[in-house]
N, C-alpha and C positions, 0 to 999 in steps of 0.2 A: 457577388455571392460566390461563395466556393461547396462544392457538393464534393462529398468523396464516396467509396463504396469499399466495405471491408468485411472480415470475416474476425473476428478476435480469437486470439490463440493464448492459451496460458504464457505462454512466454512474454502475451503482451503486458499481461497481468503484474507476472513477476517483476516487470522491468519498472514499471510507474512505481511498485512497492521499494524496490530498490533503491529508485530517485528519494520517495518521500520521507524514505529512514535516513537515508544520508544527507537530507535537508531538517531533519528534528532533532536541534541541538539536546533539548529538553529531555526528550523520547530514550535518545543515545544515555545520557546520564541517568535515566532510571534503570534503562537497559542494564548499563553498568555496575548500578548497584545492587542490582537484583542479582546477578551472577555473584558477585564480590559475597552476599548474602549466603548463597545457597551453596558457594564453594567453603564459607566459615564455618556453616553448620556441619558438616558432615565430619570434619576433624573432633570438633565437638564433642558429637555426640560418642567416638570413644574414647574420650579425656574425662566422661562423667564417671562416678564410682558404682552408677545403679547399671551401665553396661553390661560387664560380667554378669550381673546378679539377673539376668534376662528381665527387666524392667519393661514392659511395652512400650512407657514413656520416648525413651529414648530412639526405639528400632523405628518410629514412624516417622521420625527428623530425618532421615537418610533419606527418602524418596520427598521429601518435602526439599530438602536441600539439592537434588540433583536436579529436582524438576526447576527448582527457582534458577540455577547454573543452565540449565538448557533453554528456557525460556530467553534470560538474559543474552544466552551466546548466538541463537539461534534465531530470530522474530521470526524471517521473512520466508524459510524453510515451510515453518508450520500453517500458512498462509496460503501455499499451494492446494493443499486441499478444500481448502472454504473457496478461492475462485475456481479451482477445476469444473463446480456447478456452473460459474457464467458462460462459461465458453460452452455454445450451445449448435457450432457450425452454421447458425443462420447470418445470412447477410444482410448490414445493416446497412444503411444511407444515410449520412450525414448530409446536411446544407447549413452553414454558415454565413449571415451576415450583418451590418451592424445593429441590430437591437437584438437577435436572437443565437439559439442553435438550437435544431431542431434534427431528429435522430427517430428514423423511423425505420424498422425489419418487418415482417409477415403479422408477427404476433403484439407487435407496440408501437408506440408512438409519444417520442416526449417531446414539450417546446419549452424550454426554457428561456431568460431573459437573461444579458449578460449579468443585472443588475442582481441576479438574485446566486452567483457565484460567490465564493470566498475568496478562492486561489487558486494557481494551476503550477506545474511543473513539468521543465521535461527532462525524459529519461533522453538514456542513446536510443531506444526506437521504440518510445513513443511521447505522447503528451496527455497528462494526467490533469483534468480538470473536478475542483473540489467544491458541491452546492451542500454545506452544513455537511452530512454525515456521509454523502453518498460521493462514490470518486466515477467521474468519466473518461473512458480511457480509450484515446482514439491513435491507433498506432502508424506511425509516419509511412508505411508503406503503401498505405493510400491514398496521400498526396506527391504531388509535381513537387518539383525544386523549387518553382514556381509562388503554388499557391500553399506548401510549408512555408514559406519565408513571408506570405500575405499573413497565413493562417496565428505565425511567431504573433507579428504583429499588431493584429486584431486582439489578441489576447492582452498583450500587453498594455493596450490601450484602452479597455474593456474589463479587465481584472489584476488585483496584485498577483505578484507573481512572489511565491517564497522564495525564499530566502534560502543559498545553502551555507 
């Protein structure tokens, strides 16, 4: 079994987000055309002839078009703010081993089954574990060289592992 003890820090956050966009081939290409989008639009909208004419039509494509260009160029920016809520300073305790993981701090307690995983990935510092909608994100500074390279390997053996 492997126990670790951690504290999560937005950085951990960002870093697993980081891993997972640069693993979603799919994700990337809508990315792209969202921006490609919302960069079209805004030439557009003063190439139209109701422009001049103060049309409202036209004046609310601009911020439709920047925002779809910001969205597309930016994901993983706008994402700081939605985890800045997880990171709560409390310490949590992980234990690790083959049928479970189990993750318990002051205020919670989950046990999960490897079986009921999808995927996992790892960033440069940390490992991003995926059950249906929810990401667990256990950052490598709370393991040994040790039991990272058990912990690599449990997972591996225990869950797919995406694809980058």
């Amino acid at each position: 079994m492997i126990e670790i003890r951690y504290v999560l820090q937005i950085e951990d956050f960002m870093d697993s987000v980081r891993a997972s966009y640069a693993s979603d081939k799919r994700g990337k290409r809508v990315r792209m055309a969202m921006s490609a989008i919302g960069i079209a639009i805004v030439p557009l909208v003063f190439d139209t002839k109701s422009f001049g004419e103060g049309s409202g039509l036209s004046y609310w494509m601009i911020p439709l078009g920047l925002g779809l260009a910001w969205y597309g160029l930016f994901p993983a920016r706008r994402l700081k703010a939605f985890y800045q809520k997880c990171v709560t300073g409390e310490e949590v305790t992980g234990q690790f081993d083959d049928a479970r993981m189990v993750t318990f701090s002051a205020t919670a307690r989950t046990e999960i089954l490897w079986s009921a995983f999808d995927s996992w990935i790892e960033g440069q510092t940390t490992f991003a574990i995926y059950a249906a909608n929810v990401m667990y994100v256990l950052p490598k500074r709370a393991f040994s060289d040790e039991s990272c390279a058990e912990f690599r390997r449990l997972l591996s053996e225990k869950i797919r592992a995406r694809t980058r």
